[in-house]
DOMAR-92876 format. One record per residue (C-alpha): x, y negated, z. Coordinates in pm, whole numbers, padded with zeros to 5 digits, always signed. Example, Ala and Ser with C-alpha at 12.3 -4.5 7.8 and 13.67 -1.06 7.14 Angstrom:
<vodos>
+01230+00450+00780/+01367+00106+00714/
</vodos>
This chain:
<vodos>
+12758-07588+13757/+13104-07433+13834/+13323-07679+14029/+13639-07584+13899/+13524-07573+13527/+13377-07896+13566/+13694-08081+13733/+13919-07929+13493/+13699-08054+13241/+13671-08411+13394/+14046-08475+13481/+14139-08382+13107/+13895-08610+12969/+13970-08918+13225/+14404-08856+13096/+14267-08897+12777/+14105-09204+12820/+14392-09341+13062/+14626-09239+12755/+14390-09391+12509/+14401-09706+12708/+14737-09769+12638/+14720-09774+12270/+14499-10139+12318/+14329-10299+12029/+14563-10158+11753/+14323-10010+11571/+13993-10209+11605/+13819-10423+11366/+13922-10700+11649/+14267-10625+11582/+14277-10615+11191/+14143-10985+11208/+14403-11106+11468/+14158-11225+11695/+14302-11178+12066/+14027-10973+12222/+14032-11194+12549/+13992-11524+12308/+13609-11527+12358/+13676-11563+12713/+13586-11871+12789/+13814-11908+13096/+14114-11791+12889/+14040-12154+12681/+14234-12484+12754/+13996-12783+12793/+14154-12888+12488/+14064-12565+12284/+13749-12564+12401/+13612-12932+12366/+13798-12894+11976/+13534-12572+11894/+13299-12717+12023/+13312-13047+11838/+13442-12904+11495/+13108-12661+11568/+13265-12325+11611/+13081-12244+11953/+12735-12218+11894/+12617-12001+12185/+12731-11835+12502/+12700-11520+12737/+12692-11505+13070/+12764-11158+13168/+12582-11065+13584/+12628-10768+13798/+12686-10691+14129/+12941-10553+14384/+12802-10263+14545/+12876-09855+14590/+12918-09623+14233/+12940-09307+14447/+13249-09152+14544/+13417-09236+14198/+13367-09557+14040/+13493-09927+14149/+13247-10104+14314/+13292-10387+14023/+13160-10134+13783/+12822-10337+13690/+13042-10648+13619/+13272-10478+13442/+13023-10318+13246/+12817-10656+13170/+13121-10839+13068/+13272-10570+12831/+12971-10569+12651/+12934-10931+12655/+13278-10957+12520/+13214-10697+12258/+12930-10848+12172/+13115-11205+12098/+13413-11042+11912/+13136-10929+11671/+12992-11300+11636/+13358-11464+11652/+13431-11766+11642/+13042-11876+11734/+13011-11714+12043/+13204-11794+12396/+13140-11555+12714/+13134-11812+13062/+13305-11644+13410/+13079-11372+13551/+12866-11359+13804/+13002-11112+14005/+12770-11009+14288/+12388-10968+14259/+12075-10889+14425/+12137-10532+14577/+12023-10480+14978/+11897-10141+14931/+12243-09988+14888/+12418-10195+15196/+12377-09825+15362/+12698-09771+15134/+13033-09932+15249/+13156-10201+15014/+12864-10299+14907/+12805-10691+14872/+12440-10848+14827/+12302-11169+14795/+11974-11320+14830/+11736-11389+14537/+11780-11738+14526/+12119-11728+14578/+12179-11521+14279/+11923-11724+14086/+12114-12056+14219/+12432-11907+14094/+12302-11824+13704/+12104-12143+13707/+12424-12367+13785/+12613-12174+13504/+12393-12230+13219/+12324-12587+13333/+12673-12662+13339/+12711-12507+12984/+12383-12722+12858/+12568-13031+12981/+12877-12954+12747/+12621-12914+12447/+12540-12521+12429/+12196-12459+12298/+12189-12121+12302/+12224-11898+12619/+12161-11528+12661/+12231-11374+13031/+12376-11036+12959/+12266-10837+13300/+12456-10511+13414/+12271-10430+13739/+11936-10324+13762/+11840-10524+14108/+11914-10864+13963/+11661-10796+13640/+11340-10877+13785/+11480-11246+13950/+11640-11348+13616/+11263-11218+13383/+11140-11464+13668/+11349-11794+13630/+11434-11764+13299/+11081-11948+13139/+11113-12236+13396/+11468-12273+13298/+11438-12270+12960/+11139-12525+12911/+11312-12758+13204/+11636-12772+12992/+11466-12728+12654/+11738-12437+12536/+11717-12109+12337/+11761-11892+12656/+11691-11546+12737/+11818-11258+12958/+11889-10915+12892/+11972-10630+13099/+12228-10405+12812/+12100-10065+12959/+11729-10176+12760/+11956-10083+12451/+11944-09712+12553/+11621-09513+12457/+11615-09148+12612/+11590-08956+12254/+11867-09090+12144/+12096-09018+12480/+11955-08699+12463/+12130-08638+12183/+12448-08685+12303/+12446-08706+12682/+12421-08383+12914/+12190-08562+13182/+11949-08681+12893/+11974-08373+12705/+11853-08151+13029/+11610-08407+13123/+11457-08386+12758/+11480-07971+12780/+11314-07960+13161/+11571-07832+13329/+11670-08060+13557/+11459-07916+13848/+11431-08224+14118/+11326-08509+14144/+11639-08618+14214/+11835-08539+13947/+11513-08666+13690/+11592-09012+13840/+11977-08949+13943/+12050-09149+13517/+12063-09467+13633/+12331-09564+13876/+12728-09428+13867/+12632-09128+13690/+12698-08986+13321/+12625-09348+13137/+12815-09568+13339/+13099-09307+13410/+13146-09285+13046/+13194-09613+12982/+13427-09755+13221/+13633-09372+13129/+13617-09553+12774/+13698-09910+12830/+13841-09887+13224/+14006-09586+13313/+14162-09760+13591/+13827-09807+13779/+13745-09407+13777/+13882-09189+14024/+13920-08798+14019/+13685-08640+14230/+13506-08280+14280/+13176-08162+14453/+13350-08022+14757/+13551-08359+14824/+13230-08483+14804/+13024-08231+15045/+13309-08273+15306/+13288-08654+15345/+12899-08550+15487/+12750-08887+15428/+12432-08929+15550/+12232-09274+15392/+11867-09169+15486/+11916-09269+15913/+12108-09349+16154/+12198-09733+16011/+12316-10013+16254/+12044-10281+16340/+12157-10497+16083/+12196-10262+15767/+11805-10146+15910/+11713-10503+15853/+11866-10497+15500/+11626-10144+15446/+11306-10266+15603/+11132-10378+15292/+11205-10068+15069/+11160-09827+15419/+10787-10004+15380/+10711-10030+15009/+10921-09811+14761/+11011-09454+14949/+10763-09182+14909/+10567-09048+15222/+10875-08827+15268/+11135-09077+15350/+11413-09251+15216/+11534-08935+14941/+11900-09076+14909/+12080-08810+15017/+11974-08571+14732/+11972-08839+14472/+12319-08974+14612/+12448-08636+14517/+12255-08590+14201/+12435-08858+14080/+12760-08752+14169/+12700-08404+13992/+12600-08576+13662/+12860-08799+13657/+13089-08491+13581/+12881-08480+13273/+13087-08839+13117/+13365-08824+12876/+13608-09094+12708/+13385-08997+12350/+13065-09085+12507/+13153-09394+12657/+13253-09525+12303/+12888-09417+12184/+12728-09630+12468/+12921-09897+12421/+12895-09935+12076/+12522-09905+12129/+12474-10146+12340/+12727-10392+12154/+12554-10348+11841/+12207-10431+12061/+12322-10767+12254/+12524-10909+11941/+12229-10833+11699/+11997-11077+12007/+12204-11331+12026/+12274-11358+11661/+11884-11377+11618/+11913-11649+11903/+12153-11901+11772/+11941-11835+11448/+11642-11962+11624/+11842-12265+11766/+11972-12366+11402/+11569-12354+11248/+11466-12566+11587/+11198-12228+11626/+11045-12150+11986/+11268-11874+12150/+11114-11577+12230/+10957-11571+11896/+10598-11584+11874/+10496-11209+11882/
</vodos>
């Protein structure tokens, strides 16, 4: 990859999504109706808005949008997964407006193995679990039936798959979880997406750039270049290389405790690779562009809106939720 093709490439495409930022909602299906695209937003409600759609039977299901505060590489906000959870959450509810309200975000998540990285925030399991549980409680107890946990970062995925059956027989709701990255299947990224395409063609010779897809690379560059342009930063490979971070040894005693468990159970017999993947990353994410950010998201909008549409369905006929398979 040439450096200097590449940035020029990158800074023209993050202007254009900076400049396309400004033009708003003007043109969006959103717009056209007059619906304020914050209005879903259930924090954006008075009491008295809110308790009025709810008893004239407007609301009839909410999102709660989780993620996490941790390191995107060199380039992204650390809020990205947040960010990322609630757009789509919100995009999702614009689509299913009035019926659908999106509750305050959880903004930090379950994510130890990346407190190597400055910035990076984690929380214990439970905590995190605590956190969700209190939410849709609380939103139970004002008369929501129908709940889906819209999940932007990987670590906290597992822990909600685990609570969510208990919670949903103890408070005897439609409720799910779903993390909006299971809307993405690799054939069709490959069709439009560098990373994907290269994977698919078998030229993406290491290991760590076959697994680089996943974290502050092309996918969730692109979409905060679409919808946040604010919370990318300019960067090139030699910036990079010159900062000389090294996250495979040499921690303090108390990021080493954070490590311990993966150190034992999840890196190969080689060691921790996260120096080569760390960069892999950061090369791919030179791949993202304004254009394909608006593919993802629309993607994944289309995906979480069609679920919870499905949901409050199952919530109107009194049927179990997941349906019977």
């Amino acid at each position: 990859m040439s450096d200097s093709v590449s940035r020029r490439g990158w800074i023209a495409s993050l202007k254009a999504a900076l400049a396309g930022a400004s033009a708003g909602w003007a043109g969006t299906a959103q717009a056209q109706r007059y619906v304020h695209p914050r209005r879903v937003f259930l924090g954006e409600n008075t009491r008295k808005e809110f308790r009025e759609a709810l008893e004239q039977g407007r609301i009839r299901a909410a999102i709660i949008p989780t993620g996490s505060t941790e390191q995107h590489n060199e380039h992204l906000a650390l809020d990205c997964d947040a960010t990322c959870a609630t757009l789509i959450a919100q995009q999702a509810a614009l689509r299913l407006y009035p019926a659908v309200t999106v509750s305050t975000a959880c903004p930090l998540g379950y994510a130890p193995y990346h407190m190597a990285r400055k910035g990076t925030i984690t929380l214990r399991k439970e905590t995190f679990t605590a956190y969700v549980y209190d939410v849709i409680r609380s939103l139970t107890t004002h008369g929501i039936r129908t709940i889906l946990v819209v999940n932007g970062h990987n670590g906290n995925h597992a822990p909600l798959l685990e609570s969510i059956p208990a919670w949903r027989k103890e408070l005897g709701v439609t409720l799910d979880s779903e993390t909006y990255i299971s809307a993405y299947r690799d054939e069709e990224l490959a069709e439009f997406l560098t990373s994907y395409r290269l994977l698919k063609e078998g030229k993406l010779d290491t290991i760590a750039r076959r697994t680089a897809m996943s974290h502050a690379s092309e996918v969730e560059t692109s979409i905060l270049m679409a919808a946040h342009p604010e919370r990318v930063r300019p960067f090139t490979m030699d910036e990079y290389d010159r900062a000389a971070q090294n996250y495979e040894s040499g921690y303090s005693p108390a990021v080493a405790r954070y490590l311990e468990p993966f150190t034992k159970e999840g890196w190969p017999k080689g060691g921790n690779p996260e120096n080569a993947r760390d960069r892999a990353r950061q090369e791919q994410a030179l791949y993202a562009t304004k254009e394909k950010g608006e593919r993802l998201i629309e993607i994944a909008t289309r995906f979480i809106a069609g679920k919870v549409d499905k949901m409050i369905e199952a919530t109107a006929k009194g049927a179990p939720w997941p349906p019977a398979a």
